[in-house]
C-alpha positions as a Markdown table, in Angstrom:
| # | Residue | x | y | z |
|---|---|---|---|---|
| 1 | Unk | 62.3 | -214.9 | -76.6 |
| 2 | Unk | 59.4 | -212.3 | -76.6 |
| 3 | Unk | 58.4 | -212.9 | -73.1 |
| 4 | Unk | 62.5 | -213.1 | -72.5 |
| 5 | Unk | 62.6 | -209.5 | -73.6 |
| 6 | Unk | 59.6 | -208.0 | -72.1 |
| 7 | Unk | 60.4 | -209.2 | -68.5 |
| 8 | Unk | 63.3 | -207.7 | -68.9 |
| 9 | Unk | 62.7 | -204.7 | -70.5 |
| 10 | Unk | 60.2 | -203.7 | -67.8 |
| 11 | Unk | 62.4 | -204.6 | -65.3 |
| 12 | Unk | 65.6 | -202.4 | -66.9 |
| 13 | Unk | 62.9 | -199.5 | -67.2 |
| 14 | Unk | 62.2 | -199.7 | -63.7 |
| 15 | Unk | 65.5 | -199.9 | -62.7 |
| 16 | Unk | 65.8 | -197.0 | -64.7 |
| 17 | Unk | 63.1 | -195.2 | -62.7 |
| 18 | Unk | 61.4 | -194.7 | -66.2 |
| 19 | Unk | 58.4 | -192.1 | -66.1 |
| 20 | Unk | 59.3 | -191.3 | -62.5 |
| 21 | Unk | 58.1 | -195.1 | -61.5 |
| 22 | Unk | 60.0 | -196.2 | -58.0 |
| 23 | Unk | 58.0 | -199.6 | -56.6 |
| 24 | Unk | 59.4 | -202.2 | -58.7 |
| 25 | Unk | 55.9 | -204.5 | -58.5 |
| 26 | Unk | 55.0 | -203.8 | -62.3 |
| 27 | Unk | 57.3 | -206.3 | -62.9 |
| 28 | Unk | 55.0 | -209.1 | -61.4 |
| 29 | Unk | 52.9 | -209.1 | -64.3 |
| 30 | Unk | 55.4 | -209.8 | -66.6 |
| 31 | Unk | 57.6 | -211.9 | -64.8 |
| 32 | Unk | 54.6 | -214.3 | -63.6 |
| 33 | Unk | 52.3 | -214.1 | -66.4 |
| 34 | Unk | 54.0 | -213.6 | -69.5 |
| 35 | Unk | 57.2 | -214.9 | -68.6 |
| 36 | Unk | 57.4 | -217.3 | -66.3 |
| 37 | Unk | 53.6 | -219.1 | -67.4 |
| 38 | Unk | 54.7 | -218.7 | -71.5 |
| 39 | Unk | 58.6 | -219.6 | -71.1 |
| 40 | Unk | 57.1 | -222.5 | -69.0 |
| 41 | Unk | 54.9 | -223.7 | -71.1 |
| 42 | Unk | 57.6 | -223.3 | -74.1 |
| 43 | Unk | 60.1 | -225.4 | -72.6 |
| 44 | Unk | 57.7 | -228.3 | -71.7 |
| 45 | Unk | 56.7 | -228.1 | -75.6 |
| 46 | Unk | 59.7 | -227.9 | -77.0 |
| 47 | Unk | 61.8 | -230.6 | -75.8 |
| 48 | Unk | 64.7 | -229.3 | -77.5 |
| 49 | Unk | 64.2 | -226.2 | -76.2 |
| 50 | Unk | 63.3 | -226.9 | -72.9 |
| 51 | Unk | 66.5 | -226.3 | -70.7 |
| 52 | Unk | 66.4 | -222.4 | -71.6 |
| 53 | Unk | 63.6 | -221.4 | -71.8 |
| 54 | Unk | 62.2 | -223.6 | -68.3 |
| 55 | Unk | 64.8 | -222.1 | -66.6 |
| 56 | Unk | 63.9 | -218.5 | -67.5 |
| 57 | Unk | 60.1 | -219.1 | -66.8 |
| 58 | Unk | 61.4 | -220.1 | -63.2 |
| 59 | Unk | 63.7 | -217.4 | -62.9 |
| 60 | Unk | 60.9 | -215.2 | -63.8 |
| 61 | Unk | 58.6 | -216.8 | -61.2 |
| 62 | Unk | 61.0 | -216.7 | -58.8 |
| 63 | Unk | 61.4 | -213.0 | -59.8 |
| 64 | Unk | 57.9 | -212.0 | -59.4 |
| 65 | Unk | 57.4 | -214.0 | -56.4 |
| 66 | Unk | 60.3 | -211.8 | -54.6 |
| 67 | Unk | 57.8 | -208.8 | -54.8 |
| 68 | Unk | 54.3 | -210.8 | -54.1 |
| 69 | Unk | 53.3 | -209.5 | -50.1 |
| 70 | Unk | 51.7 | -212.8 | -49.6 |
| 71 | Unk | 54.9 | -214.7 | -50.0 |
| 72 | Unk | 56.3 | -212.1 | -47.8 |
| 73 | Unk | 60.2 | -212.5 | -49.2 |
| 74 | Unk | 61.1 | -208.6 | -49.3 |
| 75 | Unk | 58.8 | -208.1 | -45.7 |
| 76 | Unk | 61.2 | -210.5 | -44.1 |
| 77 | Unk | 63.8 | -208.1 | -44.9 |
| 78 | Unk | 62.3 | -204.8 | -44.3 |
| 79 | Unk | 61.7 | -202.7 | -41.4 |
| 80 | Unk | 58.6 | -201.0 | -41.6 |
| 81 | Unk | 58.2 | -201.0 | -45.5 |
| 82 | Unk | 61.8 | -200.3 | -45.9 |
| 83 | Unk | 64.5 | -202.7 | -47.2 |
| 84 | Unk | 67.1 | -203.6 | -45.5 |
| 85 | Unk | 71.0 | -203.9 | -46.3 |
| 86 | Unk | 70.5 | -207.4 | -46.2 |
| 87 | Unk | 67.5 | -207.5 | -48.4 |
| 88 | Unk | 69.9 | -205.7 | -51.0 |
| 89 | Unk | 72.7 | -208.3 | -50.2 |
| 90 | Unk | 70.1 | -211.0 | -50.5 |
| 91 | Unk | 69.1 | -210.1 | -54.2 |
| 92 | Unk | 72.9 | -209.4 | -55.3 |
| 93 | Unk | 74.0 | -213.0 | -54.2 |
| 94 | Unk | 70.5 | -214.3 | -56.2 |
| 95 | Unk | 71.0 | -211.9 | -59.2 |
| 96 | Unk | 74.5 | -213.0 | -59.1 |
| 97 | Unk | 73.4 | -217.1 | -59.3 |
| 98 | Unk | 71.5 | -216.1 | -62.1 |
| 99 | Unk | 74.3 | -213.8 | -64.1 |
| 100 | Unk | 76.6 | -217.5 | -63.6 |
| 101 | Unk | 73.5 | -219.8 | -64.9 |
| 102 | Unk | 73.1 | -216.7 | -68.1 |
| 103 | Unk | 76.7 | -217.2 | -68.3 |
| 104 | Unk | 76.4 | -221.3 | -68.6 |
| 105 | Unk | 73.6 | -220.5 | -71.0 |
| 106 | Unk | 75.7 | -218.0 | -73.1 |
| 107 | Unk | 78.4 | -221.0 | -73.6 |
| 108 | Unk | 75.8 | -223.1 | -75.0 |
| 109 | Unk | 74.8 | -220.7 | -77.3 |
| 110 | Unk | 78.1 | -220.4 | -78.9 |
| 111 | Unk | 76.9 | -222.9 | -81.5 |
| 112 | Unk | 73.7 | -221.2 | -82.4 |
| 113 | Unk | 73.5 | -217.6 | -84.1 |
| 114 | Unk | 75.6 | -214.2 | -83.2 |
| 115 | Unk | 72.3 | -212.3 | -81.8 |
| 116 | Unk | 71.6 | -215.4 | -79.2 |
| 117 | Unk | 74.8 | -214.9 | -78.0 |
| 118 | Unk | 74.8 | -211.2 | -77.7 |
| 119 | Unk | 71.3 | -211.0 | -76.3 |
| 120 | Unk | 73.2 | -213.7 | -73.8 |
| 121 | Unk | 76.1 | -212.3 | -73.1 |
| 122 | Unk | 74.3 | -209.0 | -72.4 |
| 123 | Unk | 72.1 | -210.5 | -69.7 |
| 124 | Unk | 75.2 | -211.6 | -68.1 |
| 125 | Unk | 76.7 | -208.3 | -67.6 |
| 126 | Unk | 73.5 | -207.1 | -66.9 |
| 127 | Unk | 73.1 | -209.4 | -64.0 |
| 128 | Unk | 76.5 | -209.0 | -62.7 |
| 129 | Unk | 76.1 | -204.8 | -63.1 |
| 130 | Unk | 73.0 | -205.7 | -60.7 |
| 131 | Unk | 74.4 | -207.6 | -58.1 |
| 132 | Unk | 77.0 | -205.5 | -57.9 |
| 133 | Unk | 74.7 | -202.4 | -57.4 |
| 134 | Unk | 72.7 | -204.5 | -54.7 |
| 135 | Unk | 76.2 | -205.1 | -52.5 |
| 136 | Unk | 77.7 | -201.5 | -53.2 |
| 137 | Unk | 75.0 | -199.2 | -53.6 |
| 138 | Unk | 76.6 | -197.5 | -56.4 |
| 139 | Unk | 73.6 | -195.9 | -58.5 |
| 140 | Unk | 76.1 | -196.2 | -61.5 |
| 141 | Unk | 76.2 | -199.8 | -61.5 |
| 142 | Unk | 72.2 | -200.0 | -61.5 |
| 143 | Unk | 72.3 | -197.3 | -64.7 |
| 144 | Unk | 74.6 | -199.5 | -66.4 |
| 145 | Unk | 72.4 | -202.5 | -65.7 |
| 146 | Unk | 69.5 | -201.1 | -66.5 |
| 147 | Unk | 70.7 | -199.6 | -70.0 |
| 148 | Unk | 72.4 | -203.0 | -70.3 |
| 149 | Unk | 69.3 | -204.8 | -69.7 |
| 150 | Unk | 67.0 | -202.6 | -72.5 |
| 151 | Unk | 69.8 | -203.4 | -74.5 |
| 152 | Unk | 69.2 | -207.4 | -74.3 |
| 153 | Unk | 65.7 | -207.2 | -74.5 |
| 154 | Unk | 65.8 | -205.2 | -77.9 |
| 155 | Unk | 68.4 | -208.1 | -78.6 |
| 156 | Unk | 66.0 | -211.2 | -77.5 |
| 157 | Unk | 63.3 | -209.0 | -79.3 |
| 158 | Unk | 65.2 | -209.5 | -82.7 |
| 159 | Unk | 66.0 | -213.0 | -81.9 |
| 160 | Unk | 62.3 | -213.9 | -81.9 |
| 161 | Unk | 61.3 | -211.9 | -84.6 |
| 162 | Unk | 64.1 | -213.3 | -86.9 |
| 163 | Unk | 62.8 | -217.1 | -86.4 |
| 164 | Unk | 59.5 | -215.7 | -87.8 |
| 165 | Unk | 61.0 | -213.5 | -90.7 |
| 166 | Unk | 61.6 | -216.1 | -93.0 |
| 167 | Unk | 61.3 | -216.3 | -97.1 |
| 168 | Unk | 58.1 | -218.5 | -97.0 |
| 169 | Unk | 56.1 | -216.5 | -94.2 |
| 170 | Unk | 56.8 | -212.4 | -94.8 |
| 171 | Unk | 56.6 | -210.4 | -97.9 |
| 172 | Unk | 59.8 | -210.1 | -99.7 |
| 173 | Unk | 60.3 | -206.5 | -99.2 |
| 174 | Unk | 61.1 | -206.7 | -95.2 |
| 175 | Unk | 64.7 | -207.9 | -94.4 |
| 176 | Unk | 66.7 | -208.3 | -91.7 |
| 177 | Unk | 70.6 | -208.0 | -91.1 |
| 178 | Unk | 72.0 | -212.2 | -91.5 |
| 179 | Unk | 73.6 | -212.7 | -88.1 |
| 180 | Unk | 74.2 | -216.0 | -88.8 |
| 181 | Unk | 76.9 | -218.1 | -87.4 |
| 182 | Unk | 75.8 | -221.7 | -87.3 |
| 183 | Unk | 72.6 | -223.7 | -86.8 |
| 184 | Unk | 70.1 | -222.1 | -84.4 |
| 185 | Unk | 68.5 | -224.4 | -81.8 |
| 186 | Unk | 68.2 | -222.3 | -79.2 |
């Protein structure tokens, strides 16, 4: 959930056009590294697990790999350096695939804890606020997405955190709100 949250915390803030920062490619380090290698690796090791968190270490590598020159995915759609209508088009209909595979996911979840959900259910509209930003062009929608998006990160940040905040591993002084609705196994 950590490498959940960071992938898409950096890519909210540079949707955001956080600290003035335009060229999207920060995200590769995230989304290949941490992200797509750890949530890999994660769902290979936990069996149980593996559904999720494989599918969002592919999406992240299939993420990162949209902005790698040497695959050459946004040059195909550019004209001299500049992206086309159709390169926006293309990454609405995929961001769109991906807000209806969060949405699948976020059913799942139903039967694990509140903040999974959330954190879930936030992606979704954050996806769907991005697609429909890359068909319209409506800076609005990418705002909303991008403020959406910090907000499931902070949300998949708690959900990781929580699984590791438990009675028998932290001092008793440090709590955290019970969000509990049912067995976690997500």
């Amino acid at each position: 959930m950590l490498s959940f949250g960071a992938v898409i915390l950096c890519s909210s803030l540079l949707t955001l056009h956080a600290g003035g920062v335009y060229t999207p490619n920060l995200v590769l380090v995230f989304a290949t590294f941490y992200g797509g290698i750890s949530q890999t690796l994660v769902g290979m090791w936990e069996m149980f697990l593996g559904t999720l968190f494989t599918t969002y270490g592919c999406f992240n590598f299939s993420y990162g790999a949209l902005y790698l020159p040497g695959i050459g995915i946004a040059a195909a759609y550019s004209v001299d350096g500049i992206p086309t209508e159709e390169f926006h088009h293309a990454m609405g209909i995929y961001l769109g695939i991906w807000s209806l595979i969060t949405f699948f996911f976020t059913l799942g979840a139903l039967r694990t804890t509140l903040p999974n959900v959330c954190t879930l259910g936030v992606t979704v509209v954050t996806f769907s606020c991005l697609s429909a930003n890359a068909f319209t062009g409506n800076p609005h929608l990418a705002t909303v997405g991008g403020a959406l998006g910090v907000t499931a990160a902070f949300g998949a940040f708690y959900c990781a955190v929580s699984s590791l905040w438990t009675q028998q591993t932290t001092c008793s002084f440090i709590r955290l709100p019970p969000f509990i609705i049912g067995p976690s196994n997500v």
